[in-house]
N, C-alpha and C positions, 0 to 999 in steps of 0.2 A: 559807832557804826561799823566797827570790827569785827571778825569772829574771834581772830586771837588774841585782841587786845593791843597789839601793835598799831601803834597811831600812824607807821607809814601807812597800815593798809587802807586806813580813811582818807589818801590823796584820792584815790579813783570816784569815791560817793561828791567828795570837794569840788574835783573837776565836773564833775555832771551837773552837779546846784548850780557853779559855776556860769557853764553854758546855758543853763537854762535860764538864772539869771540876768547873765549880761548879752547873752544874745538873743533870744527870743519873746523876754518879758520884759527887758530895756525901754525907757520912755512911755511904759502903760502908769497909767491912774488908775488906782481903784476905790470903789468908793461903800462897796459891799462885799462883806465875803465871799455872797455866793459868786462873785463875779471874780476874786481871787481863785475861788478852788476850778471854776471852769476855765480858766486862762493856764494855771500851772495843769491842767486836766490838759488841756489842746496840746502843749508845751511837750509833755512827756510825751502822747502819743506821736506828734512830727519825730522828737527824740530817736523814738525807739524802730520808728515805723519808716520815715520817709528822711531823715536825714542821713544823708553815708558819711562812713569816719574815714579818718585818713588811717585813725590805730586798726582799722580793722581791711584795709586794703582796699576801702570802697565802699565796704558793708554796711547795711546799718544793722546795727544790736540786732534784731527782730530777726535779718538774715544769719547773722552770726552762730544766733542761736540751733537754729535748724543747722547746722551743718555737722556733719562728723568727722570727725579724727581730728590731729591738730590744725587750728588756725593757723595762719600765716598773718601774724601781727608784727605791729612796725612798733613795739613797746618790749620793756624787759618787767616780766611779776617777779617779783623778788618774793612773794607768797609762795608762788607755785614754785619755784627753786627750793626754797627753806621745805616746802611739803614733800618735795619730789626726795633731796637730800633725807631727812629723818624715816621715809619708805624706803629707802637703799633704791630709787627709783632713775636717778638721775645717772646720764653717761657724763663723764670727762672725755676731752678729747679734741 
């Protein structure tokens, strides 16, 4: 689930199955697929649409997205470090 092949980067896809797992699909039965793809189908759209993050300062993803310039995130990408460093992108200081 990486672009670069670094397995930290697959914590953040982790954490999402995660919460979508144990908090929104927690104590469902199912007993058809189709009723699996429409429950992980609801699950993502609350996700992305109606649930706010604490990493995104309130946000949820969907708002995130639409914004410009940088975020103000309450997380460190250690992605975007390593990419910003090999751009000569990144300030010290």
């Amino acid at each position: 689930m990486t672009e670069s092949g670094n397995p930290k980067d697959n914590a953040v896809a982790e954490r999402v199955n995660n919460t979508i797992k144990n908090e929104l699909l927690k104590g469902m039965e199912f007993y058809r697929i189709f009723d699996v793809e429409a429950a992980v189908k609801a699950a993502v759209e609350f996700y992305n649409n109606e649930r706010p993050h604490w990493s995104l300062d309130g946000m949820t993803p969907s708002q995130a997205a639409g914004c410009e310039g940088e975020l103000k995130k309450k997380w460190i990408s250690y992605r975007e470090i390593a990419i910003k460093k090999q751009c000569g992108i990144l300030m010290t200081g």
